[in-house]
C-alpha positions as a printed NumPy array, in Angstrom:
array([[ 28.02 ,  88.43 ,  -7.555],
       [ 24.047,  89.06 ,  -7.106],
       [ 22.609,  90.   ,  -3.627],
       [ 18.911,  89.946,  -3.34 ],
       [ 16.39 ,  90.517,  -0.947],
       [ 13.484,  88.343,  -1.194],
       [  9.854,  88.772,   0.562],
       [  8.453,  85.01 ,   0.73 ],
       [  4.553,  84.37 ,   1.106],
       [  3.818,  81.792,   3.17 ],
       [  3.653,  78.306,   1.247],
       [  4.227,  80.005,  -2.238],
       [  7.838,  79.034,  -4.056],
       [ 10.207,  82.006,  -5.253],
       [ 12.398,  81.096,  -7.794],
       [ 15.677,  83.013,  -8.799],
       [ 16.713,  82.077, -11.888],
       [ 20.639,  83.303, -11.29 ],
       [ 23.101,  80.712, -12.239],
       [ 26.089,  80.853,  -9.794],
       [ 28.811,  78.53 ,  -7.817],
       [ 27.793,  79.629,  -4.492],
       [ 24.725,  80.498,  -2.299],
       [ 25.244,  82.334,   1.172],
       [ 22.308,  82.947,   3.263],
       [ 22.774,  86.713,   4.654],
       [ 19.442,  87.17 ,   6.747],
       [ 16.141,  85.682,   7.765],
       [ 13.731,  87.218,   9.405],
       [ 11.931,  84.164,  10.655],
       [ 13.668,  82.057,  13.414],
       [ 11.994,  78.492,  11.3  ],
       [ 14.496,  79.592,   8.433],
       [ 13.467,  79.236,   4.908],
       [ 13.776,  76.28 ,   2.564],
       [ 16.011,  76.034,  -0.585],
       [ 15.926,  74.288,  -3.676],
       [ 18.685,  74.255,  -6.511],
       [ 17.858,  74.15 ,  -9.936],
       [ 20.022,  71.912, -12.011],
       [ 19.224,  72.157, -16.069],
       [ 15.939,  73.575, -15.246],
       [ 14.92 ,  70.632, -12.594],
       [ 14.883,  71.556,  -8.992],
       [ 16.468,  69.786,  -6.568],
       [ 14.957,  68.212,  -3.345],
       [ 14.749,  71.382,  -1.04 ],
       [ 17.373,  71.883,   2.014],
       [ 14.913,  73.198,   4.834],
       [ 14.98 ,  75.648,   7.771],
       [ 17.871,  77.248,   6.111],
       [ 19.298,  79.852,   8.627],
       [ 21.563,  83.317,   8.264],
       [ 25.1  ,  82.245,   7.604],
       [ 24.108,  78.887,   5.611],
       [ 26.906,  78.755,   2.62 ],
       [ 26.754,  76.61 ,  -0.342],
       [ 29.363,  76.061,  -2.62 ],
       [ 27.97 ,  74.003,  -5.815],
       [ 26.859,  74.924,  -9.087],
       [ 23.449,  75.176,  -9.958],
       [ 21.317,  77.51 , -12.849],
       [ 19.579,  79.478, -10.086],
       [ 17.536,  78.776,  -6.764],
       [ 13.967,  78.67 ,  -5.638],
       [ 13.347,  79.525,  -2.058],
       [ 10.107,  78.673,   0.046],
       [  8.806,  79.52 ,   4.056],
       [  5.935,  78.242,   5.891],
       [  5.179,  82.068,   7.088],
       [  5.307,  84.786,   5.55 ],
       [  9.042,  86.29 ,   6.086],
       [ 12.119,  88.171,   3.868],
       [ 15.374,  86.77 ,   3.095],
       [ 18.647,  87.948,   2.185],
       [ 20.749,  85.576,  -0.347],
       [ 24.159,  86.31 ,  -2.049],
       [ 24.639,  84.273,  -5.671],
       [ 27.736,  84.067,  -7.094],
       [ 30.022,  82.451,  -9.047],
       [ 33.066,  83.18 ,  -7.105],
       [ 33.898,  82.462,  -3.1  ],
       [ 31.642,  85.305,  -0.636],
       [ 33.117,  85.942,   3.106],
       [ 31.093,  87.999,   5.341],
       [ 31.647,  89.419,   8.75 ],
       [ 29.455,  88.81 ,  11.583],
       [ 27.405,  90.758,  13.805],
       [ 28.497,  91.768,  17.142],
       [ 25.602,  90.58 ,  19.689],
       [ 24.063,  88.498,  16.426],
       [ 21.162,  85.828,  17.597],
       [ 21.612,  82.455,  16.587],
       [ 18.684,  80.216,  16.089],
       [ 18.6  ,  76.492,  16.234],
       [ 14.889,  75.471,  15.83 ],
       [ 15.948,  71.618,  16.633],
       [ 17.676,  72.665,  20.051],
       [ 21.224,  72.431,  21.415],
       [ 22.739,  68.898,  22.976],
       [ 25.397,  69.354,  25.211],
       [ 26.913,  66.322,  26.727],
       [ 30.17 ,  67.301,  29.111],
       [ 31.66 ,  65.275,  31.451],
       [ 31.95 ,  66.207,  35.221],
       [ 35.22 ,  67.775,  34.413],
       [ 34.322,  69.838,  31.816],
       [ 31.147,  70.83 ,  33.098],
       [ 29.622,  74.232,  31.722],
       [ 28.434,  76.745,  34.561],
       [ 24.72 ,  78.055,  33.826],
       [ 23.473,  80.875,  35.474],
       [ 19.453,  81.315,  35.375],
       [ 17.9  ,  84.758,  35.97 ],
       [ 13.891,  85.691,  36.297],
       [ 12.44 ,  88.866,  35.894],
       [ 11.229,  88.726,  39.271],
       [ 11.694,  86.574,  42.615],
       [  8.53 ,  85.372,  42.305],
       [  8.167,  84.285,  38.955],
       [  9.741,  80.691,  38.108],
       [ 11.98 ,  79.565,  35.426],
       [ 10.708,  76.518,  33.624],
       [ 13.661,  74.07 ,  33.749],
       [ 12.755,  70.696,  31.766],
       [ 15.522,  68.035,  31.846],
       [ 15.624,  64.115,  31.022],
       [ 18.626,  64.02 ,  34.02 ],
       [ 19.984,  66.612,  36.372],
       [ 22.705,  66.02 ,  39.243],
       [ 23.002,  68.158,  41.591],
       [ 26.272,  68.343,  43.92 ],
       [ 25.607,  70.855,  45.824],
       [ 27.218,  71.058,  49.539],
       [ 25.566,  71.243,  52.972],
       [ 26.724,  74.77 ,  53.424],
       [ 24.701,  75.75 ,  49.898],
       [ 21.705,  73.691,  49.71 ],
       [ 18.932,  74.066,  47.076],
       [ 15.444,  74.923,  47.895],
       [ 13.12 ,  72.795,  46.699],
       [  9.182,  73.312,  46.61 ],
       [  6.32 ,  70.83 ,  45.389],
       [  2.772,  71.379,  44.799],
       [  0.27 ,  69.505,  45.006],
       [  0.253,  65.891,  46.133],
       [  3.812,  64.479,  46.196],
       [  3.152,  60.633,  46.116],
       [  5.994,  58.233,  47.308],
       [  8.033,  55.836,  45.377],
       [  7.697,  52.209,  46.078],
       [  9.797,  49.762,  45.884],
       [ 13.239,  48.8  ,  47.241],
       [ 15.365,  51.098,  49.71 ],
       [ 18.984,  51.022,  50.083],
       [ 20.51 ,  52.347,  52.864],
       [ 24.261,  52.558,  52.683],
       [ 25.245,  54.921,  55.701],
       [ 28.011,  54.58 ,  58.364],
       [ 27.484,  54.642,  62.007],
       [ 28.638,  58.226,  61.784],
       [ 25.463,  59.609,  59.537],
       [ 22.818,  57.28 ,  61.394],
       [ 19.642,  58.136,  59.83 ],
       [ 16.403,  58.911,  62.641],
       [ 13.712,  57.3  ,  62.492],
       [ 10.044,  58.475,  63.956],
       [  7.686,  55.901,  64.713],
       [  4.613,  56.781,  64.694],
       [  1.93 ,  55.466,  67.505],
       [  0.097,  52.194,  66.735],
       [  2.431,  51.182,  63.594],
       [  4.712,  48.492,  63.467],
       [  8.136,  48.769,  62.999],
       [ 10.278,  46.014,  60.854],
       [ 13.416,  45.122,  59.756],
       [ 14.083,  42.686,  56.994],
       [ 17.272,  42.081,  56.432],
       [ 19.19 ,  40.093,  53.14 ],
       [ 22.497,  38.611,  53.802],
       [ 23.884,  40.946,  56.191],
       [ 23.404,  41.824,  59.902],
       [ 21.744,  45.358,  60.81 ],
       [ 21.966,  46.607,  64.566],
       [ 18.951,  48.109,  65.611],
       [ 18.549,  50.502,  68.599],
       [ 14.918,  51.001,  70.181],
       [ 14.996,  54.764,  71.863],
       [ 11.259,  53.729,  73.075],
       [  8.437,  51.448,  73.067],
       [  7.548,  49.631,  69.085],
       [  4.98 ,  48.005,  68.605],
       [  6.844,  45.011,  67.98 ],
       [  6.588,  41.418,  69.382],
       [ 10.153,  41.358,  70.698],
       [  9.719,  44.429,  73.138],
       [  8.919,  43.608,  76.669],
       [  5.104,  44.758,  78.298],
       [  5.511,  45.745,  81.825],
       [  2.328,  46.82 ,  82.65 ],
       [ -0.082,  43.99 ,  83.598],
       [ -3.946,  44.503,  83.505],
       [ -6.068,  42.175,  85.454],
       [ -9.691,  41.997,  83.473],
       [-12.689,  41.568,  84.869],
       [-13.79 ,  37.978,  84.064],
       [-16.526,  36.7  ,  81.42 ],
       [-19.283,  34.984,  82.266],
       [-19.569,  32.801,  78.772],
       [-23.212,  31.001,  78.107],
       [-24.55 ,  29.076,  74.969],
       [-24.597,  32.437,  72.89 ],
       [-21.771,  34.78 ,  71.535],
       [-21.292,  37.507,  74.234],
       [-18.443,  40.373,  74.329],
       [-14.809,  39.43 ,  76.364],
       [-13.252,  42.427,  75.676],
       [-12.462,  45.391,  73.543],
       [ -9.525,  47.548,  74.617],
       [ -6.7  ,  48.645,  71.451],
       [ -4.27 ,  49.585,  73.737],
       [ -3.7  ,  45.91 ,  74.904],
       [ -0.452,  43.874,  73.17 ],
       [ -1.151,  41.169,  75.191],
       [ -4.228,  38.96 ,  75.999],
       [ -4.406,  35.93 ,  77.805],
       [ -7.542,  34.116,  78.052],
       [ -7.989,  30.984,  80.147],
       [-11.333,  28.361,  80.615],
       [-12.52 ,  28.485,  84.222],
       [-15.023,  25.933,  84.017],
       [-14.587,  22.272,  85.42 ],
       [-16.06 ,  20.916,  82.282],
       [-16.612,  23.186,  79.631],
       [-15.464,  23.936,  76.529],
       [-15.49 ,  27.631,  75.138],
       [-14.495,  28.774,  72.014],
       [-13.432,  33.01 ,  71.322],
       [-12.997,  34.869,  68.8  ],
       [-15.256,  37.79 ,  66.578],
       [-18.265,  38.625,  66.412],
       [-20.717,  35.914,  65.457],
       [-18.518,  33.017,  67.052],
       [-19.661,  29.404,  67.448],
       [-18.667,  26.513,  67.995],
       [-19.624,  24.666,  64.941],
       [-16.998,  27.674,  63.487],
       [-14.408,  28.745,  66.194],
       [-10.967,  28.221,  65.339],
       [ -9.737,  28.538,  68.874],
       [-11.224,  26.393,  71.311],
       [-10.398,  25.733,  74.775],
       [-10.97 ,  22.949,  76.729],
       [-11.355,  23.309,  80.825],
       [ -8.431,  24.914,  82.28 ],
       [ -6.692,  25.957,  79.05 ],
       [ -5.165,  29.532,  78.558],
       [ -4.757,  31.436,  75.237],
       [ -2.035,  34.133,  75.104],
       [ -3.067,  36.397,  72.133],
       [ -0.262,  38.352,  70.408],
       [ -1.575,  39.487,  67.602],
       [ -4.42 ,  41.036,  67.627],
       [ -4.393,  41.398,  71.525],
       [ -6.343,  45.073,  70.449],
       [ -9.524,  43.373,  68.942],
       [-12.782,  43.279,  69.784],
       [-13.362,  39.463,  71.333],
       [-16.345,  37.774,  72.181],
       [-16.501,  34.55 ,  73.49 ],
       [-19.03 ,  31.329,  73.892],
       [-19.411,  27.876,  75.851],
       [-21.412,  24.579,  75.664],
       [-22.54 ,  25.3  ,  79.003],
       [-24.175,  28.352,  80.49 ],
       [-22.747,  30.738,  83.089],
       [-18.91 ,  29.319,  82.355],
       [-16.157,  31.472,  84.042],
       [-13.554,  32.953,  81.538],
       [-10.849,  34.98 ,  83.368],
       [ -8.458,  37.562,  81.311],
       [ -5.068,  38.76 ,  81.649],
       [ -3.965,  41.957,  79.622],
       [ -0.586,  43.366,  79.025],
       [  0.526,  46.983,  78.104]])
């Protein structure tokens, strides 16, 4: 048996021209490992890289040449007998590729992380990560930055027990679309939806309408506008800015109302084929 300690230059081969049976990797002072090559009649072998402390070979071979990307020393045993060597207590172990564990739920591995400080974090990178933790231990959880929200399709699967709240915020609209199932729905207050009654109702000021666009009204707070042709004869026509009647879409003839649900809010203006025509408004809040 031959033991020899070996300084490697980075990139530059070291051959050992010991023939033996067996080749047992003692020490490496590098956590990359080194790479080995056996010689076979004279002709090297293709090399075995990132070799580690504890690697054991058992073939025969006319000696060994040994190579390292830095600069390093290494410990091999050659011999032509079997070598067994006792470990380290507290020996590091080095696995350049990383460890995969994959354990099922009931054979799941507990992990404790410490940091040198409170302050400082621990950089945790995982593909997946469940967490099960209960409401009497929950886990923290900070972002920086911009958090920005996932779209796409929500499911909701609680019981009447764990209702989820829900905040509406003022001048939104609140919806419900439901697939193939019923979903109650219980209004605390006031949506802006079309289903929820108005009971406040605003009598407007009326309009005097003439051959050019003037303003009807402007208020956002309105969900409900009805507008309604005073004139005997004449034929108005409202909507935005810049209406006509060569290119109104809603037109009313005398003594029509319109009852505006939609866009009650806007800003409406308002014109006639006749001047000083009477339009008189309705609002509802």
């Amino acid at each position: 048996m031959s033991y020899k300690l070996i300084r490697l230059e980075a990139g530059i081969e070291t051959r050992v021209d010991i023939p033996g049976r067996l080749l047992l990797v003692d020490s490496v002072s590098t956590g990359q490992g080194v790479d080995i090559a056996l010689l076979r009649n004279g002709t090297p072998a293709p090399y075995i890289p990132g070799r580690q402390a504890g690697f054991r070979l058992v073939e025969d071979f006319g000696g060994v040449i040994l190579k390292s990307a830095i600069d390093c020393e290494v410990g091999i045993f050659l011999s032509l007998s079997d070598v067994q060597l006792g470990g380290t207590a507290g020996g590091a172990v080095a696995v350049p590729d990383g460890v995969s564990v994959i354990n099922d739920l009931a054979h799941s591995i507990p992990v404790t992380l410490t940091s040198s400080s409170n302050t400082t974090p621990i950089p945790v990178s995982l593909t997946s990560i469940r967490v099960n933790n209960t409401t009497a231990q929950p886990v923290p959880v900070s972002f920086a930055g911009t958090v920005s929200p996932v779209l796409g399709v929500v499911t909701v699967d609680n019981t009447n027990a764990k209702a989820i709240p829900v905040l509406q915020k003022p001048g939104e609209k609140f919806e419900v679309n439901v697939a193939n199932a019923s979903v109650p729905v219980t209004i605390a207050k006031s949506l802006d939806v079309k289903d929820v009654p108005c009971p406040t109702i605003i009598n407007l000021a009326p309009v005097n309408a003439g051959l050019a666009a003037v303003a009807l009204v402007a208020d956002a707070t309105l969900r409900r506008l009805r507008v309604r042709n005073g004139h005997a004869t004449a034929t108005i026509a409202i909507g935005g800015g810049g209406i006509t009647l060569a290119n109104a879409t809603i037109v009313l003839q005398p003594g029509d109302i319109w009852n505006e649900t939609d866009a009650a809010g806007a800003a409406w203006f308002v014109v006639s084929d006749t001047a000083a025509t009477p339009v008189q408004m309705q609002g509802l809040k």
